[in-house]
N, C-alpha and C positions, 0 to 999 in steps of 0.2 A: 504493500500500500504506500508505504513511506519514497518508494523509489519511481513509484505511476505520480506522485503528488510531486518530487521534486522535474520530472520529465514534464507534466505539465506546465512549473512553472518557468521550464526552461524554455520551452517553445513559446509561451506566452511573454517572455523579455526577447529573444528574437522578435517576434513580430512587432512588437512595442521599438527596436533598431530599428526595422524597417521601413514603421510608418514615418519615423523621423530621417530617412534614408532622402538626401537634397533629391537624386535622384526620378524622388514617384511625387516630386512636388509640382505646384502651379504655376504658372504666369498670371498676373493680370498686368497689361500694359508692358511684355515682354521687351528688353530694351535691346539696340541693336547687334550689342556684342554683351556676351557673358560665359562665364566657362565654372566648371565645377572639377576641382582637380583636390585630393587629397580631403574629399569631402568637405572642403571649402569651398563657398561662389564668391566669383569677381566678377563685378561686374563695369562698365562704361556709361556713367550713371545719364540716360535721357535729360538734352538741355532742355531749359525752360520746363519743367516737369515739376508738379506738387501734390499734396491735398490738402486744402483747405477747401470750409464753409463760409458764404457770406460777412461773418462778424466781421467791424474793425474795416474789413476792407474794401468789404463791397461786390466781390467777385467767389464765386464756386470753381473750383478745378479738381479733379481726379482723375489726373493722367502720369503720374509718377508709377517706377517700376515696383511689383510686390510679389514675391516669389513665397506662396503659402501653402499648408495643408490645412482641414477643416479638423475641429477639435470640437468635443462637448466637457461639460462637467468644471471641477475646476483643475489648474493643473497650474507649474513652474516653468517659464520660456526664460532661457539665458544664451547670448553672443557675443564673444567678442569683436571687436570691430576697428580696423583698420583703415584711414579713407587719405586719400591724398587732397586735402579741403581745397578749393581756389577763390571761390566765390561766394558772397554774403547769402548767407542761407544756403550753402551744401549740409546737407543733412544727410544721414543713416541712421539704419535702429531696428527694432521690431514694432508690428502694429499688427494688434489685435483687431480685427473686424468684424461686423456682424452685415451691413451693407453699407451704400455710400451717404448716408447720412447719421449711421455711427458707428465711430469708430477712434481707435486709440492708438498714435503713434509717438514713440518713446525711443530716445538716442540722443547721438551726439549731435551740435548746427553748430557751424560755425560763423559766426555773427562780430562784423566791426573787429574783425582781427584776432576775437577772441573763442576758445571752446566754451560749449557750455553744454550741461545735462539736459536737452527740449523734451517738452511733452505737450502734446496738441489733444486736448480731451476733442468730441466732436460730436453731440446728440443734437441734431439739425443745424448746431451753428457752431461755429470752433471757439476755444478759448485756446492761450499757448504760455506756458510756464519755462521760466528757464533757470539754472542755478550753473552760474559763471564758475570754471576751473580756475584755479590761480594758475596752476600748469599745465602745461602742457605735452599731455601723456602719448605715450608712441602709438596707443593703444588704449580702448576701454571697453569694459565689458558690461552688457545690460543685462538687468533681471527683473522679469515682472512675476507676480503671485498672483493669481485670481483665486479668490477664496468669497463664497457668498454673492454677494450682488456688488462687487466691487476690487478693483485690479491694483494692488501696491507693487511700486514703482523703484528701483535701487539701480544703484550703481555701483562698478569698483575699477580699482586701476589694479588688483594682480589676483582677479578671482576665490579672493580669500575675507577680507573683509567688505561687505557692502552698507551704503550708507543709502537712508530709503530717503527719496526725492517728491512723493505724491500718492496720496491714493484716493483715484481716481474712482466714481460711479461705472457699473458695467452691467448690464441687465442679465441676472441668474438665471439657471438652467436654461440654457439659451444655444445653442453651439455658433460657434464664433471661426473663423479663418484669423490661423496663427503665424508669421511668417518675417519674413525680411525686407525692410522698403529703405530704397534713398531717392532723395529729389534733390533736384536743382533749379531752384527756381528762377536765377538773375544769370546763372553763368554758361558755359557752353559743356560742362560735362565736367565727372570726375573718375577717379579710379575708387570702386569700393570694394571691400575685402570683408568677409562674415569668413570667420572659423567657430570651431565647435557649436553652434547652433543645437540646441537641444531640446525636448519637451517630454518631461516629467509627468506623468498624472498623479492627480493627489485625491485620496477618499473623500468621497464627498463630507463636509463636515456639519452638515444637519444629519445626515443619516447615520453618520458615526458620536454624534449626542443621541440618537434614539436606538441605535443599538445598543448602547452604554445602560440607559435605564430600563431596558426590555431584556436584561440578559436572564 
């Protein structure tokens, strides 16, 4: 029994590789050049490309690259991320979506010379938060949690300590597209780089309070 229970759970962590395999992932807004090598993507990030809503500016766009799979339940996305910035508002990161009037995209922008941690909530209209780096890292890694009806937001510079930067509203039980996005909104393109890209599932945690007093 013990050895049919540990083969099950063998076969059910492969397939849980798989589904996170860059691989069996999506396009929306496939950008002209990209490659997937060492189970990293790089990509040639689409000029003039973003997603914002209305607020603030006045204009709706949704045509930046987003390389996704679809997920339910709640669950841990984390990437590190490499970009060769050039232009105000080069951005990358991960962005959680449910369609194009909401959705959550979280990473680095680079803004007036400076890095900074962005996050673009977006339930029919955008809001955008930023928390300025003092430095300037070679590298930085994102981590979102979706837990409940709401998505907490971190960062780190060496995958070891993160510091939580937002959390964010995210409509529960709901399945959402999980995934990789960069835009460019002012400049003519950039070089971006996603390694280890991963996605964790986590027990649902109303069902694991009600399994707890119905034991």
């Amino acid at each position: 029994m013990r050895k049919i229970l540990y083969t099950l759970v063998f076969i059910f962590s492969i397939n849980q590789l798989k589904a996170q395999s860059l691989e069996k992932m999506t396009w929306f807004n496939e950008p002209e050049q990209w490659a997937i090598k060492n189970n990293s993507l790089v990509m040639q990030v689409t000029p003039k490309s973003d997603y914002w809503r209305i607020s603030h500016y006045g204009f709706t766009v949704d045509d930046a690259p987003f390389y996704y799979s679809n997920y339910g339940g709640e669950f841990e996305a984390k990437v590190k991320l490499t970009g060769a910035y050039k232009a105000r508002f080069d951005q990358m990161g991960l962005m959680i979506r449910t369609d194009h009037e909401n959705y959550i995209k979280t990473g680095v922008e680079f803004v007036d010379g400076k890095f900074n941690v962005s996050t673009v909530v977006t339930h029919t209209k955008s809001d955008w938060s930023v928390t300025t780096l003092k430095e300037v890292p070679a590298f930085i890694w994102i981590k979102v949690v979706r837990r409940l009806d709401a998505l907490e937001i971190f960062y780190s510079l060496d995958d070891k300590t993160y510091l939580m930067v937002r959390n964010a509203p995210l409509k529960d039980n709901a399945p959402v597209q999980v995934g990789l996005m960069a835009a460019c909104p002012d400049g003519d393109g950039f070089e971006a780089k996603f390694e280890h890209f991963s996605v964790k599932h986590l027990p649902d945690q109303r069902r694991l309070e009600w399994l707890k007093e119905h034991q």
